[in-house]
N, CA, C and O of each residue as an XYZ file, in Angstrom:
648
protein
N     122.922    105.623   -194.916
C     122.202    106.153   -193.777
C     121.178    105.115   -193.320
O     120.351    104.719   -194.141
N     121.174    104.568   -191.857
C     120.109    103.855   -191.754
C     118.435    104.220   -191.441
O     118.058    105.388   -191.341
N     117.620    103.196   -191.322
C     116.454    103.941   -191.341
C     116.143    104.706   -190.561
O     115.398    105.661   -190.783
N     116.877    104.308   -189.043
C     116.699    105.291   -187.763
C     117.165    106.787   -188.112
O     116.577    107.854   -187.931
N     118.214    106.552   -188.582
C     118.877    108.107   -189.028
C     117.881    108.530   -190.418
O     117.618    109.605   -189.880
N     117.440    108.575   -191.168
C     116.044    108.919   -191.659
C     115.299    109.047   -191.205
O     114.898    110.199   -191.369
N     114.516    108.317   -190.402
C     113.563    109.062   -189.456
C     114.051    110.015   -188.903
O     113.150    110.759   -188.517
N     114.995    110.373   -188.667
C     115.388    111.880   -187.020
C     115.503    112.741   -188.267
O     114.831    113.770   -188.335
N     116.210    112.430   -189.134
C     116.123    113.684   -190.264
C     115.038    114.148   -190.959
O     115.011    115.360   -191.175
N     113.902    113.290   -191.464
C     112.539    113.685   -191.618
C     111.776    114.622   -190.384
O     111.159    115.675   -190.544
N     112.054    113.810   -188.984
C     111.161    114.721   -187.850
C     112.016    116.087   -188.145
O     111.316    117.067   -188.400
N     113.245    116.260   -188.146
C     114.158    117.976   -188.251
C     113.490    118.348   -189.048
O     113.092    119.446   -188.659
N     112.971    118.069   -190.228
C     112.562    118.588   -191.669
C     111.534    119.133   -191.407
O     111.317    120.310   -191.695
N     110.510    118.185   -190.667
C     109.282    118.386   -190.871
C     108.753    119.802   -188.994
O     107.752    120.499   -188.829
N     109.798    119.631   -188.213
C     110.046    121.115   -187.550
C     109.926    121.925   -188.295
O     108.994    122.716   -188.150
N     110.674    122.032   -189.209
C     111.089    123.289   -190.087
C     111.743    123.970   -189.830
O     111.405    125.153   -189.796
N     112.847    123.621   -189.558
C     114.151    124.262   -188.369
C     115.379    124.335   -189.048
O     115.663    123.195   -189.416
N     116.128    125.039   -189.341
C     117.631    124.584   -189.657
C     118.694    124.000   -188.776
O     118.922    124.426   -187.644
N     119.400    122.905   -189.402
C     120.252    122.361   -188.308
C     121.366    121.765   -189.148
O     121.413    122.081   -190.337
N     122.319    120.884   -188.615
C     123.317    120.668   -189.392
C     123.353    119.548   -188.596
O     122.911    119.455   -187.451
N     124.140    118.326   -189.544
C     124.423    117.210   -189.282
C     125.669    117.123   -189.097
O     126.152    117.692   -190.077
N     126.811    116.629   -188.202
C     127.972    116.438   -187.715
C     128.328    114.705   -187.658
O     128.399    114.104   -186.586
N     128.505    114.128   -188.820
C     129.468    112.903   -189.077
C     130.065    112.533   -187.850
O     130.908    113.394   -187.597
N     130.035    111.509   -186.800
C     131.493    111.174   -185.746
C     131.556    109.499   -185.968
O     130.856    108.623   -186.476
N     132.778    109.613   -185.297
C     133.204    107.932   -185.291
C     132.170    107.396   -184.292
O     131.755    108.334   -183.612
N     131.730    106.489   -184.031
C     130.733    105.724   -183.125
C     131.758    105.613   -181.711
O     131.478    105.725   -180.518
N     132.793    105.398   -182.272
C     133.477    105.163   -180.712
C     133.670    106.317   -179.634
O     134.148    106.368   -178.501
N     133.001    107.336   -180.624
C     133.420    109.234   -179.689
C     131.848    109.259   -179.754
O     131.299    110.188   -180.346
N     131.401    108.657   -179.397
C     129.383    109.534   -179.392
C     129.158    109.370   -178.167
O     127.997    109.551   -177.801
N     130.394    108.898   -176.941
C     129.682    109.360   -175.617
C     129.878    110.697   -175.366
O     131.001    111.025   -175.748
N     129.355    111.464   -174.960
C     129.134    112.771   -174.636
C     131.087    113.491   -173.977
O     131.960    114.202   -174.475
N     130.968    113.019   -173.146
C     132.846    113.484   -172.550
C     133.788    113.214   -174.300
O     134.382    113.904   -175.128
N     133.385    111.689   -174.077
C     134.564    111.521   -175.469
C     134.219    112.515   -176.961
O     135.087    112.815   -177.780
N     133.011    112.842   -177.037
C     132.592    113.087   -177.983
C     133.148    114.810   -178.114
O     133.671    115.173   -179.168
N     132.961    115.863   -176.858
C     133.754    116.840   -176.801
C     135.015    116.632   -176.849
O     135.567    117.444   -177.592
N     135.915    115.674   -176.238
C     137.127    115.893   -176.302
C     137.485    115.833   -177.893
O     137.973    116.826   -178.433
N     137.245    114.710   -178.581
C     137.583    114.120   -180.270
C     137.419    115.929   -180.839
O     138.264    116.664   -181.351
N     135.965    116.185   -180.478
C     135.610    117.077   -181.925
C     135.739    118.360   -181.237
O     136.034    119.177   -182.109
N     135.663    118.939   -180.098
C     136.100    119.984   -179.790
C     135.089    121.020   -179.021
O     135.542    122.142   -178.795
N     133.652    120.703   -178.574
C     132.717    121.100   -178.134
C     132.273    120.967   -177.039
O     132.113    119.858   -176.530
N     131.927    122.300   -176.341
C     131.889    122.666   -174.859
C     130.888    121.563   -174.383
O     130.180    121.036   -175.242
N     130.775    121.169   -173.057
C     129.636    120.829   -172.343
C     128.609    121.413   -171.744
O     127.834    121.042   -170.862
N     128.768    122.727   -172.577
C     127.850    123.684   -172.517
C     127.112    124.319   -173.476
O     126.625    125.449   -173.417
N     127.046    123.324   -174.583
C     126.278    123.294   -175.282
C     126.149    122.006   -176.063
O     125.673    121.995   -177.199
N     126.469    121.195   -175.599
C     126.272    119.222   -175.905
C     124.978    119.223   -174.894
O     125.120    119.710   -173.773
N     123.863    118.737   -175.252
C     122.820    117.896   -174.756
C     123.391    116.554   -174.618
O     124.303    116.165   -175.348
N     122.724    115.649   -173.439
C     122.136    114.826   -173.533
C     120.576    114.271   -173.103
O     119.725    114.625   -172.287
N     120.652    113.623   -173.721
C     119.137    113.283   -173.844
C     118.776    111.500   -172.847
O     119.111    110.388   -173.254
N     118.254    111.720   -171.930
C     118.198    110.983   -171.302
C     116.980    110.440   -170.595
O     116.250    111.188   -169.945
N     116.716    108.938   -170.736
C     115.191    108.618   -170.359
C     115.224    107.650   -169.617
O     115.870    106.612   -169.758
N     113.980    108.190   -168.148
C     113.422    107.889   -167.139
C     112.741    107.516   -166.814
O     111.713    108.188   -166.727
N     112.750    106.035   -166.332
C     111.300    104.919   -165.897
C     111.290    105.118   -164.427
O     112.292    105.361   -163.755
N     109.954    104.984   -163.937
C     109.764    104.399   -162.287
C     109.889    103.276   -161.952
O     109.874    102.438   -162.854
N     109.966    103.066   -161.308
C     110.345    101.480   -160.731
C     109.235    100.952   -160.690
O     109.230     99.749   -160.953
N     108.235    101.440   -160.442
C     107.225    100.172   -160.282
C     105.820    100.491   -161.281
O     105.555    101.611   -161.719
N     105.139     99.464   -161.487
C     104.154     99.474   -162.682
C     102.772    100.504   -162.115
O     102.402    100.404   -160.945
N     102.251    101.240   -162.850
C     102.324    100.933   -163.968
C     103.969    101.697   -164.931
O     104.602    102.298   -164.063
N     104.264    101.741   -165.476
C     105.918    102.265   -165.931
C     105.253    104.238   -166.741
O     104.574    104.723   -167.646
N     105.878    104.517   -165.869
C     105.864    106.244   -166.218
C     107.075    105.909   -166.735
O     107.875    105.086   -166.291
N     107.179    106.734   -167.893
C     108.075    107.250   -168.717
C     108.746    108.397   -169.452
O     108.074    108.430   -170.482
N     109.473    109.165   -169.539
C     109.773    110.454   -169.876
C     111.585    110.134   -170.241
O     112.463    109.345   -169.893
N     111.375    111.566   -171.351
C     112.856    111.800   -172.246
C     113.312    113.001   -171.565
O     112.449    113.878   -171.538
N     114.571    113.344   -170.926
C     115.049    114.686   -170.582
C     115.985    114.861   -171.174
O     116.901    114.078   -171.423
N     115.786    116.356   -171.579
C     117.037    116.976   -172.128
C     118.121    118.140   -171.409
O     117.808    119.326   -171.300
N     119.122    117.714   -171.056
C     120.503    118.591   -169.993
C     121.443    118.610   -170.666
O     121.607    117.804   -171.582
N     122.476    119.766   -170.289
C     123.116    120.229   -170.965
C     124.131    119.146   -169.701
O     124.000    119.011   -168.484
N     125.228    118.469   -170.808
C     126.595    117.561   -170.324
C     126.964    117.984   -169.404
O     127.438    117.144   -168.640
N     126.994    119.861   -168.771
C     127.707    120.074   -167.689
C     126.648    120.142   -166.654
O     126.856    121.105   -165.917
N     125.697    119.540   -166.364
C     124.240    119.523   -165.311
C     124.479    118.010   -165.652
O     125.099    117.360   -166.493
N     123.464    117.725   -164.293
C     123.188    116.561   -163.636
C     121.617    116.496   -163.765
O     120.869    117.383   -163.354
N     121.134    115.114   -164.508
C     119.642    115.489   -164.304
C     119.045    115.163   -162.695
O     119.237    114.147   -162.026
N     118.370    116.219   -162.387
C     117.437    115.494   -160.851
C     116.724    114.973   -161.203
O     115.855    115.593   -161.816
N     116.562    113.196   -161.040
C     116.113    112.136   -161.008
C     115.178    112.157   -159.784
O     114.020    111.749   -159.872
N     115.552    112.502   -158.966
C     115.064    112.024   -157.437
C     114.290    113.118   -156.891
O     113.878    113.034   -155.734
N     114.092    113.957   -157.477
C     113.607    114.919   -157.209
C     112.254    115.660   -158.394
O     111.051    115.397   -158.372
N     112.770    116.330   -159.052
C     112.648    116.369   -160.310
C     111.694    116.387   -161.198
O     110.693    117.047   -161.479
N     112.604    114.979   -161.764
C     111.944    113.956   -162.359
C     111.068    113.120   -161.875
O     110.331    112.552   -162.681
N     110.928    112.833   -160.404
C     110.244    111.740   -160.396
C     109.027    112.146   -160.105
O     108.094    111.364   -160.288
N     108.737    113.752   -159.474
C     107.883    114.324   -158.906
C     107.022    114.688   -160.530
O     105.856    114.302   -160.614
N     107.628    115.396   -161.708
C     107.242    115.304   -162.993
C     105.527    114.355   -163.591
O     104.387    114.610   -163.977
N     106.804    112.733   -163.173
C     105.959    111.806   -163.635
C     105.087    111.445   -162.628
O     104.345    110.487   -162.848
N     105.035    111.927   -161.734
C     104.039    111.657   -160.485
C     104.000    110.213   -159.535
O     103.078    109.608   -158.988
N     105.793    109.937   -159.648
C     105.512    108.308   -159.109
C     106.742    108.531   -157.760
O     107.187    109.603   -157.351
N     107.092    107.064   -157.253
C     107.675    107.326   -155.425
C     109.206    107.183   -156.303
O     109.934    108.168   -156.177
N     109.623    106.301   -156.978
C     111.024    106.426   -157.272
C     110.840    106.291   -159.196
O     109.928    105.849   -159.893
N     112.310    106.964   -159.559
C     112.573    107.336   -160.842
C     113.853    106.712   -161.170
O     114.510    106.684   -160.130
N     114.652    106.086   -162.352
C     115.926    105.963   -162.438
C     116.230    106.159   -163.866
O     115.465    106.783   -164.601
N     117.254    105.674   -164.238
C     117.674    105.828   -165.752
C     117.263    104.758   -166.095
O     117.459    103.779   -165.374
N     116.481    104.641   -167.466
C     116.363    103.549   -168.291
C     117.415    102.679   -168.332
O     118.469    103.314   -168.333
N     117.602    101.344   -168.370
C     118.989    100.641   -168.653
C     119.141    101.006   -170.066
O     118.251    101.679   -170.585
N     120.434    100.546   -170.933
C     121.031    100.616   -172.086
C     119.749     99.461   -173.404
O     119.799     99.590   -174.627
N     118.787     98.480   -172.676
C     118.384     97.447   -173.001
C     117.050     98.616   -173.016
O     116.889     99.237   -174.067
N     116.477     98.788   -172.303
C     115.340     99.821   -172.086
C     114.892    100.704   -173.047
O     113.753    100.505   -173.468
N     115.635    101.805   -173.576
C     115.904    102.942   -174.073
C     116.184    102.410   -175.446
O     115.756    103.177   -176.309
N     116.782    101.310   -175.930
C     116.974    100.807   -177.269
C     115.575    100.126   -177.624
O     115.080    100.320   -178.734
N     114.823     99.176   -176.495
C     113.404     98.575   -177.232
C     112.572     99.762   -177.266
O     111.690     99.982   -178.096
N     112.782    100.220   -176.676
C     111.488    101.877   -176.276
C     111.723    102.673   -177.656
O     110.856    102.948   -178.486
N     113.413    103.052   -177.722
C     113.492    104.291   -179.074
C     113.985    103.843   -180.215
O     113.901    104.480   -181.266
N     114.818    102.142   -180.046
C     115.204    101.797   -181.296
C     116.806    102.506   -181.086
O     117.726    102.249   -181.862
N     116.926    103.299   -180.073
C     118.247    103.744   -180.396
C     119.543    103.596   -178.960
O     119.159    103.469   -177.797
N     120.456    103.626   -179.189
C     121.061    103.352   -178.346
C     122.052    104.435   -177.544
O     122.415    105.489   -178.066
N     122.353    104.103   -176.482
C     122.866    105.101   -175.565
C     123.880    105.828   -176.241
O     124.681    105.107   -176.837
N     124.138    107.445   -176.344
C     125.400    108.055   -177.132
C     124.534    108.634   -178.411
O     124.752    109.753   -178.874
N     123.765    107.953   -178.804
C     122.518    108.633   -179.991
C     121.344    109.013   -179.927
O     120.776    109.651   -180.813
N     120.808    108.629   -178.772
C     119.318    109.219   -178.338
C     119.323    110.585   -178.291
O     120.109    111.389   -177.792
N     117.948    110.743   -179.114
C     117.967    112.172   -179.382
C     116.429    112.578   -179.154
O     115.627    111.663   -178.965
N     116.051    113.702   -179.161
C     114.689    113.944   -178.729
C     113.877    113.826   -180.158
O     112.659    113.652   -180.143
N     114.546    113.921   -181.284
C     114.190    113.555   -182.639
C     113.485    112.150   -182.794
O     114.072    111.165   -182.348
N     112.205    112.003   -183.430
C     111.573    110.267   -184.120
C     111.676    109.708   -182.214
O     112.351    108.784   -181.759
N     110.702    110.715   -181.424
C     110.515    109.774   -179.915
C     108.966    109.029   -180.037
O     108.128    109.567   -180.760
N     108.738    108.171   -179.533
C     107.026    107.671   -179.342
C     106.648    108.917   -179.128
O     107.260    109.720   -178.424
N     105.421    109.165   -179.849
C     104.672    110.509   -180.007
C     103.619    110.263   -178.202
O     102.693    111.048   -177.993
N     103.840    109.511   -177.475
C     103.164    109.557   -176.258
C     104.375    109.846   -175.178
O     103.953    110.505   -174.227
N     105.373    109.613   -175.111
C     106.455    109.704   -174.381
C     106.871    111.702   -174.000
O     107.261    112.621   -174.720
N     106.525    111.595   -172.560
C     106.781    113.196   -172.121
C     108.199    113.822   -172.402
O     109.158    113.079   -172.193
N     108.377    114.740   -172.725
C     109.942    115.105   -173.409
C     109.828    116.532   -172.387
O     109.165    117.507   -172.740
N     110.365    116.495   -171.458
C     111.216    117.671   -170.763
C     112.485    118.325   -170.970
O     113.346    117.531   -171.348
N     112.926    119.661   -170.828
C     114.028    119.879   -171.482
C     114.247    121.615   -169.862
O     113.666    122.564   -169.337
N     115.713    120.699   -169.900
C     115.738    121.888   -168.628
C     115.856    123.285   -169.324
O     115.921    123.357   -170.551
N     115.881    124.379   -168.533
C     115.609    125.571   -168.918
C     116.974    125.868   -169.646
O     117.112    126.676   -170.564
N     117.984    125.068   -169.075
C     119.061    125.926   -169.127
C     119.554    125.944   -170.868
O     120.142    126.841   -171.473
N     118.944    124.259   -171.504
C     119.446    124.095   -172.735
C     118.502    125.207   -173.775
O     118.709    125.263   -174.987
N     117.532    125.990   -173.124
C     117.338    127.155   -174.132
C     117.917    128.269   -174.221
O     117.360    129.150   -174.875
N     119.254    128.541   -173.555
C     120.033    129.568   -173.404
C     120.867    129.840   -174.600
O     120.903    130.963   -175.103
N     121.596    128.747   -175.104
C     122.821    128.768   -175.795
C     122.130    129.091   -177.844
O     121.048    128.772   -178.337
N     122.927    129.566   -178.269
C     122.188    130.189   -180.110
C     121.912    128.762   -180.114
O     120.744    128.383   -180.204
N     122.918    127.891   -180.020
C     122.754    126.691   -181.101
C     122.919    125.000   -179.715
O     123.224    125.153   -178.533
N     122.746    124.210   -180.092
C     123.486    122.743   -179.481
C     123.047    121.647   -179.853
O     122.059    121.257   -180.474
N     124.334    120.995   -179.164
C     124.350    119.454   -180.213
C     123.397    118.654   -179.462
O     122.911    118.821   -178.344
N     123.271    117.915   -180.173
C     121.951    116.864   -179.631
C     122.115    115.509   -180.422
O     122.740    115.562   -181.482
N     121.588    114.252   -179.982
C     121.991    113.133   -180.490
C     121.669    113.332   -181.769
O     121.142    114.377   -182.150
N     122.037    112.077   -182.756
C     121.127    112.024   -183.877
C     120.460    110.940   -184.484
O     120.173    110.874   -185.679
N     120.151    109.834   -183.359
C     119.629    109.154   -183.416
C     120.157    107.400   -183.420
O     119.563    106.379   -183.073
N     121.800    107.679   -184.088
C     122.734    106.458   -183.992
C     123.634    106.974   -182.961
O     123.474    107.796   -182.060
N     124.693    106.214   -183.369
C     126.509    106.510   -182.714
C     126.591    107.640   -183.427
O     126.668    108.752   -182.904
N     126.576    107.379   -184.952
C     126.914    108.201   -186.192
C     127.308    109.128   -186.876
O     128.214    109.492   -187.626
N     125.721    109.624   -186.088
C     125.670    111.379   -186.410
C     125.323    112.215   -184.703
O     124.952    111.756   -183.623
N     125.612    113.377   -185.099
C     125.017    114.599   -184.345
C     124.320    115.788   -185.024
O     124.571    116.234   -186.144
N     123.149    116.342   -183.907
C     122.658    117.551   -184.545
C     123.069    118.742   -183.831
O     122.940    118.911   -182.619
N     123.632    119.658   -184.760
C     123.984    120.848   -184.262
C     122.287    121.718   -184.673
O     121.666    121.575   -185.726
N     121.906    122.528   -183.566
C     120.488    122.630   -184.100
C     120.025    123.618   -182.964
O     120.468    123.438   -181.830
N     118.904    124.953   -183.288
C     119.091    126.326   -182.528
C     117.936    125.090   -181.000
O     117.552    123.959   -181.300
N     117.727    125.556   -179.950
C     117.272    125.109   -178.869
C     115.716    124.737   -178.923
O     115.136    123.891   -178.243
N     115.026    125.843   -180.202
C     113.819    126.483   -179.887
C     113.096    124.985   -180.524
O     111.947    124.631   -180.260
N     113.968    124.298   -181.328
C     113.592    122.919   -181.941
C     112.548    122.197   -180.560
O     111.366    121.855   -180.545
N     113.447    122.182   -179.675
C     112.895    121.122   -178.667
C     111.439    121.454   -177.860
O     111.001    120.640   -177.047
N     110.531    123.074   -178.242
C     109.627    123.132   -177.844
C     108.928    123.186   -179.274
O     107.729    123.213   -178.998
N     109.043    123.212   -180.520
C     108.494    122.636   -181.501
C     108.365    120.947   -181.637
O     107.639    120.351   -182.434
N     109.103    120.462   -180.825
C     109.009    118.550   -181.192
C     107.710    118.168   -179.423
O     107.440    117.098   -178.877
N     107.340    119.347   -179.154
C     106.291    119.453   -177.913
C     107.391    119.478   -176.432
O     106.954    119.354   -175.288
N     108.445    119.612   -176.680
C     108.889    119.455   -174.855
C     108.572    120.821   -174.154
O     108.219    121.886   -174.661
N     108.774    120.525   -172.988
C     108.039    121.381   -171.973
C     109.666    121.652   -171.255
O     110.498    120.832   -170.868
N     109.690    123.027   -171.274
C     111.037    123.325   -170.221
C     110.820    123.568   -169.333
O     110.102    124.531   -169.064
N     111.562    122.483   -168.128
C     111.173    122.982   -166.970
C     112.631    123.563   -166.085
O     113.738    123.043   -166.226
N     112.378    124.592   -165.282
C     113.223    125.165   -164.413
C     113.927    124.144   -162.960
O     113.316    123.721   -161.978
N     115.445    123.985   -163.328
C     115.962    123.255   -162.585
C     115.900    121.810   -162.735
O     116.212    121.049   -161.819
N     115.336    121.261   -164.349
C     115.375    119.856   -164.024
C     116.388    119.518   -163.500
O     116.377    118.816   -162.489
N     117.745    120.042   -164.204
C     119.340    119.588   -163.822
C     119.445    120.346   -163.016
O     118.608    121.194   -162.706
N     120.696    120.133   -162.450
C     121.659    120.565   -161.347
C     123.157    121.133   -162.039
O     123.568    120.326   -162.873
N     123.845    122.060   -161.912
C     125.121    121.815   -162.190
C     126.086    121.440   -161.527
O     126.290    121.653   -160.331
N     126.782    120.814   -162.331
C     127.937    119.344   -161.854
C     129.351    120.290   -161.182
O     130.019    119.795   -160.274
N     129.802    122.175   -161.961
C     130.854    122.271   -161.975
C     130.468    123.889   -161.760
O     131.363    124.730   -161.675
């Protein structure tokens, strides 16, 4: 287990939450591939996804949407962080910032200053998956986690796609 994946499992621990860890091949941890391989709706797969402004000083924030929503970036989000434009972190971004890389970002072991939003909708479902910090793993884990790790749910961050 590497150290990143120790850290996300200490922050679960120290929630005090029950959750379960789900083993995958690294090559299935994008979210589409990752339901098709193992068999899990996009309606209850998170992803976890983080948002810089374009211009300095750099607002920053982690959102959490359920695979079948679209996060509003442009709307949203950008109104959230209080700046004129918002986009996705690049793949380069999101790895110096969390240490982790796209397909494993998880709201688990984030900079304890970094705003963590989580749309309303991912508190609906008993349980959902969520990164786990590598390719590696996944957390299967009840919703209520993500306002114990401090996120704030907000209504309509996402959109649905379908």
């Amino acid at each position: 287990m590497s150290d990143l994946e120790s850290r996300v499992i200490d922050s679960a621990n120290r929630a005090g939450v029950s959750y379960e860890l789900i083993e995958i091949d690294p090559e299935y941890a994008d979210t589409a591939a990752f339901c098709e391989k193992y068999g899990y709706g996009y309606d209850i797969t998170c992803n976890t996804i983080i948002v810089a402004s374009k211009k300095e000083p750099k607002r920053i924030a982690a959102c959490v949407v359920l695979a079948h929503t679209r996060l509003d970036v442009n709307k949203r989000v950008k109104n959230l962080l209080g700046v004129n434009k918002a986009s996705f972190a690049s793949a380069a971004e999101v790895l110096e910032l969390t240490g982790m890389e796209i397909g494993g970002v998880t709201p688990f072991s984030l900079p304890t200053d970094l705003p963590l939003y989580v749309d309303e909708r991912v508190m609906i479902p008993d349980w959902v998956i969520l990164g786990g910090g590598s390719r590696r793993i996944k957390v299967k884990i009840r919703p209520e986690v993500l306002t114990k790790l401090g996120g704030e749910v907000i209504a309509d961050l996402a959109v649905p796609t379908t």
